[in-house]
C-alpha positions, 0 to 999 in steps of 0.5 A: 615210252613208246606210247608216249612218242607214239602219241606225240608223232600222231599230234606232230602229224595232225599239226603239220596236216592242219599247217598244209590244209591252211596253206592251201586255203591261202594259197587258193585264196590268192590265186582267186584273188590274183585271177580276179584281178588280172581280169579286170585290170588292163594289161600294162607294161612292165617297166625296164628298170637298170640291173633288173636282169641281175636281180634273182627271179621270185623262185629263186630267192624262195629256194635260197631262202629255204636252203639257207634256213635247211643248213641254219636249222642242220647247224643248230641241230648239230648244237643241240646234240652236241650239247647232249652229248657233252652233257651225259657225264653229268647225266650218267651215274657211275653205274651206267644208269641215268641220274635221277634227282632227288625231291630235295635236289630238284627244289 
């Protein structure tokens, strides 16, 4: 068992490395974009358009985004759990150990 979890944090870790290395890429990517554009491209005015005071800046729309995507994830985190949880009665034999199906029950 434990080589078995060992080995799927050691491919989760080299997943999520993977993920920040591509971000990364595409991050610098859009920055040398960015730059190179603001370079050529003359300064310009930015417009004052109504109730744009009262919209949230960039950041702050990322942060809430992803706070309410950390609470959604806890909430259906809690579910799943939950549902285990009311589920190991039916998993659990009387003697305390795990049910097991047999050939002709897993068919």
């Amino acid at each position: 068992m434990t080589d078995t979890h060992t080995a799927g944090q050691e491919v989760q870790g080299e997943i999520l490395n993977t993920v920040r290395k591509s971000q990364d890429a595409v991050v610098d990517a859009i920055k040398r974009w960015a730059d190179a554009v603001h370079s050529m491209t003359p300064s310009m005015p930015t417009p004052n358009l109504p109730y744009s005071d009262k919209m949230p800046k960039p950041e702050e729309f990322v942060a809430s985004a992803y706070d309410f995507a950390e609470q959604l994830l806890a909430s259906q985190r809690k579910f799943a759990e939950d549902v285990l949880h009311a589920t190991t009665p039916m998993l659990t034999a009387k003697n305390g150990t795990t049910a097991r199906k047999t050939d002709a029950q897993a068919k």
